[in-house]
N, C-alpha and C positions, 0 to 999 in steps of 0.2 A: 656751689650750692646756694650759695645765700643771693647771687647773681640773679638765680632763678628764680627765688622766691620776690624779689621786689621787684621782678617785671610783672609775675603773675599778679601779686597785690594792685600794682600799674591799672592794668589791663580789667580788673574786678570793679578799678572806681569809675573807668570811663565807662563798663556795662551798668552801672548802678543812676545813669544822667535819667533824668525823667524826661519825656518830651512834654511840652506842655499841648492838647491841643489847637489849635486854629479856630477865628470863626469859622470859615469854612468848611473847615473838619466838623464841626458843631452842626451849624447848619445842613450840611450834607446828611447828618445820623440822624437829625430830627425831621428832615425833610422822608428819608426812607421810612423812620417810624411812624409818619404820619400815611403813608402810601401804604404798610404793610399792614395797618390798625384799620384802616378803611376798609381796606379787602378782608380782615379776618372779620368785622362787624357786619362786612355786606354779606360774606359766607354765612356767617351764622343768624343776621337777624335780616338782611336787606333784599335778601332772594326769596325770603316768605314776603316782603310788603309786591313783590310782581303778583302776585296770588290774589291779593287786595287791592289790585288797581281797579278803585271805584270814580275815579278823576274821567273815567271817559261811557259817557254815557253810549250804549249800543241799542236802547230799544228803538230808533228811528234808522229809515233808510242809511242815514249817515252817522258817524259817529261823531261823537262831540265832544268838547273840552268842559270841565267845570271846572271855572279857577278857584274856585273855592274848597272844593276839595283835592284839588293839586296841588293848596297852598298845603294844606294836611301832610297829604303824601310825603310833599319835601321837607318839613317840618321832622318828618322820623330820619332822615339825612341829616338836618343839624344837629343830633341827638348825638350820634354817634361821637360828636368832637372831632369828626376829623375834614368838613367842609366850612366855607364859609357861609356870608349871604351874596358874594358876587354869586359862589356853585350854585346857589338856590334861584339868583335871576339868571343867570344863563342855561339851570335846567327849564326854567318857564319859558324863556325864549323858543326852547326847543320845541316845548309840545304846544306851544302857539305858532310855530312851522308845522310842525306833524299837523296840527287841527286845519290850518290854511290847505292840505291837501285830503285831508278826512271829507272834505265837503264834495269832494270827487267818487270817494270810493268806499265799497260798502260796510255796513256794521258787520254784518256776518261774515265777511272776510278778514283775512288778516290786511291789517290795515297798518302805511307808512310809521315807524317809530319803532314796531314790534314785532320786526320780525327777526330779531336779535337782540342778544343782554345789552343794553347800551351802556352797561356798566364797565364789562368782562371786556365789551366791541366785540363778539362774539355767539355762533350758538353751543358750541358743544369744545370741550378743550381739557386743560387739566389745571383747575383754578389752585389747584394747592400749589402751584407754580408765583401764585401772585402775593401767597407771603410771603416769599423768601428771596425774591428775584433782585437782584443787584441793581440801584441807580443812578443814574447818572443826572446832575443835575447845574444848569447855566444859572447863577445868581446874580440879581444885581439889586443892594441893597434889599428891600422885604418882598423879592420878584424874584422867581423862581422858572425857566419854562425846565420842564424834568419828565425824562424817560425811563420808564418800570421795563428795565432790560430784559425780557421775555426773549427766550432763545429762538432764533427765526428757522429753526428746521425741526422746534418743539411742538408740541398738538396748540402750541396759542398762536403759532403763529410769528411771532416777535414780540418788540418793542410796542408802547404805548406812551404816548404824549398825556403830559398835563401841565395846566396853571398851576402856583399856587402862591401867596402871600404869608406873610409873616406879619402874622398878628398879636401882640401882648407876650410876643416873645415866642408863640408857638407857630411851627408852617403847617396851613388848612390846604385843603383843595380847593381851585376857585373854580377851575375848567376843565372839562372833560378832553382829550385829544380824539376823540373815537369817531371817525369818519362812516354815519350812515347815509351820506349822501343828500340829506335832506340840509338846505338851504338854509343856515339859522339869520337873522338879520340882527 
């Protein structure tokens, strides 16, 4: 009897070991809560500013870019805390691609950039999928490239690419992975 009791006692201090976590382990939880805060910020506040896209003027044959208020626009993205200012020149870069082909085609059409959430990389899906989706993430020092594991036979489609950095300690998003075809340079 007493045999049994100080194996059990044994067995109760190895269950009581704490693990400590890992950078890694670290970095991996704040890199998803930074992917998952981005999506519930862009669900709740970032899908009303597509409704206020005033950055592209339509009243001429072509549409046009105004960077001045697509500095705006991207400005309500760094608000959130969960991009950088690379995300903010590589969304510029984008709709300075989009506008190089706007000069082809017409304002009252649907024109290159917009004809999907270029957020979501998508039109239509199941975004509550994008808070809680599992990630996977390649680190090297404050360099991140990282996939938002979206189930590939789900209404999203799959996986999703992005940048991101580690900055002041927290990991931002730098870059989008979302493939619309348009050329960014």
């Amino acid at each position: 009897m007493i045999c049994l009791l100080l194996s059990a006692c044994g067995d109760g201090d190895r269950a009581r070991k704490v693990v400590e976590p890992t950078a890694y382990s670290l970095d991996s939880a704040g890199i998803a809560t930074t992917l998952h805060s981005f999506f519930k910020w862009y669900g709740e506040t970032g899908e009303q500013l597509i409704t206020r896209i005033d950055f592209v003027n339509t009243k001429g044959p072509h549409p046009l870019l105004d960077e001045a208020l697509l500095t705006n626009y991207l400005a309500e993205f760094t608000k959130s805390g969960t991009v950088n200012a690379k995300f903010v020149e590589n969304e510029t870069k984008f709709y300075r691609a989009c506008a190089e082909l706007w000069k082809n085609e017409n304002s009252d059409e649907m024109f290159s950039g917009f004809d999907l959430d270029h957020y979501y990389c998508q039109q239509d899906g199941d975004v509550t999928e994008f808070l809680k989706a599992p990630v996977s993430a390649k680190i090297s020092g404050d360099f991140a490239t990282v996939q938002l594991l979206l189930d590939p036979n789900g209404p999203n489609g799959g996986p999703r690419s992005f940048e991101m950095n580690k900055e002041n300690g927290k990991w931002l998003i730098s870059k989008l992975g979302c493939d619309t075809g348009i050329e960014v340079k």
